[in-house]
Structures are given as C-alpha cells and as structure tokens.
C-alpha positions, 0 to 999 in steps of 0.5 A: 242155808239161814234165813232172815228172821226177826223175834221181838225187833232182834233180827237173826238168821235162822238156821245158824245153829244145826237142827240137834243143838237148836233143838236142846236149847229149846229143851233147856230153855223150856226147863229151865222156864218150866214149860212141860209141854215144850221140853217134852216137844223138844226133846223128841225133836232133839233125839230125832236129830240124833241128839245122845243122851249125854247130850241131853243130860249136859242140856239139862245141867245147863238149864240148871245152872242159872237157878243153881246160882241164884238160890246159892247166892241169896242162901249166902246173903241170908246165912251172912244176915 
C-alpha cells in the first residue's frame, strides 16, 4: 500500500519502493553525501530487511560512481591545460 507524500513541493507515493531497496538508497545517499550517522541508521534498516552484503556492497559502488566521475573529468580537463 503507498501513501500520498510531498517533500519540498514533489508529490510521491511512499511506499512504491520495497523496505530493503528504499533502505539502501538512503544508505547510498547518505554516503555519498557523508552523512555518518545516517549511513549507519540505513544500513541496520537495510540488513534488518534482509539486504546481503552484496547488495550493500553494489549500494556503496553506486554511491561512489558520481564522485568517480567528477574527479575524472576535471583531472581530465587539468591534464589537457
């Protein structure tokens, strides 16, 4: 069952996702954004819904890849000066 949410003036149904994968995008998010505290919350939550260590490990490359990109880009751009 979803729920009618707004965040921020965006409207969603909570509840579309399932509890494990909404639970490691919080974890991947709050790495990604550093947010300790919240990446450890998450990641209890996320193993309490029976996510596997893989599955943690996949969020954590994810959360990664962003910040991947951005310091090969601008190393790019430097090196090419």
């Amino acid at each position: 069952m979803t729920i009618d949410k707004e965040f921020f003036n965006v409207k969603y149904k909570e509840g579309s996702l399932d509890p494990k994968t909404a639970q490691l995008i919080f974890f991947a998010v709050c790495i990604a954004i550093g947010h300790e505290e919240g990446a450890t919350l998450h990641l209890k939550k996320a193993r309490e819904c029976g996510a596997s260590e893989d599955e943690i490990t996949e969020a954590v490359v994810y959360a990664m890849r962003p910040a991947a990109a951005k310091v090969r880009n601008v190393a790019k751009a430097i090196i090419a000066k």
